[in-house]
Phi, psi and omega in degrees: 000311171299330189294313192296319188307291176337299178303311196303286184350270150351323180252343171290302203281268205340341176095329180296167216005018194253034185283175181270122186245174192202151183301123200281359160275013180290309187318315188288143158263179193275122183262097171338321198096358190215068156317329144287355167308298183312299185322316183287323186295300186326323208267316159314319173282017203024023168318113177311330197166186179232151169262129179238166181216113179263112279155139162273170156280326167247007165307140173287321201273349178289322217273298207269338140309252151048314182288318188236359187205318176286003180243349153342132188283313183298341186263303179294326159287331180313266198322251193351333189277314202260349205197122157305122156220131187214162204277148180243127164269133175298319201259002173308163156249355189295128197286135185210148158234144168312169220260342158282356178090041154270151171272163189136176214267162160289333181299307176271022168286269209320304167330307157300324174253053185030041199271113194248336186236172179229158330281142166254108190262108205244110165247151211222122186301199169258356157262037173096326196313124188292147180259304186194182178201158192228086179293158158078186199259134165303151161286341176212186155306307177311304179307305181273359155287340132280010152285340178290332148314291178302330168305302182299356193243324185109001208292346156295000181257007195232306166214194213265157181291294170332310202280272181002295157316311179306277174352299167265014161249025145316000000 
């Protein structure tokens, strides 16, 4: 009984599982559907660039983000400081134009940009252009906040996220 007092003791003050959750659509901005707009907008807000998140409605792994790292205080804020963002259904119909101003669906968006498993995190520079992309579910907070890092520093133009990672857990 005492060794648990301890641990509870030992995780209040250290701070470990006491981050700040937040609803997780505070991560998403509201999305028009008219991403060359966003673009203009990104570029007036001094935004690096926009983030999509490509998503099922019954993805697990869409899911346990969302659950476990995108309603994070520290993660929504990071990202939100740097990059507009929103979410995309591969299987959506809802009408969007692209970031050259074509109309279309999300479902052929996603397509077009070859987005084949959820979640897909695809970042696209301000004039649209993809920067880099990320599949699948992070393992924690800590990875994707270095991806955010990585984007954001530029360290995506030199090498692959995976070398990226080695690196900094030297």
């Amino acid at each position: 009984m005492l060794r648990w007092f301890f641990v509870v003791l030992l995780l209040f003050f250290s701070g470990s599982g006491m981050a700040e959750t937040r609803d997780v659509q505070g991560f998403f901005d509201q999305n028009l559907g008219d991403f060359k707009t966003e673009l203009a907008s990104a570029r007036k807000e001094g935004k690096m660039g926009i983030l999509l998140m490509y998503e099922l409605e019954d993805c697990p792994f869409c899911h346990r983000m969302k659950e476990t790292v995108l309603n994070q205080s520290e993660v929504q804020d990071y990202y939100r400081k740097r990059f507009f963002i929103f979410s995309v259904d591969i299987n959506g119909d809802n009408p969007l134009v692209d970031f050259s101003g074509k109309e279309t669906t999300e479902k052929k968006f996603a397509a077009e940009q070859r987005v084949r498993a959820t979640p897909v995190f695809g970042f696209y520079d301000l004039d649209g252009k993809p920067m880099t992309r990320f599949t699948g579910a992070s393992k924690d907070v800590n990875e994707f906040m270095l991806l955010g890092r990585y984007v954001a520093e530029g360290i995506w133009k030199t090498m692959p996220f995976a070398r990226y990672k080695l690196q900094v857990a030297k």
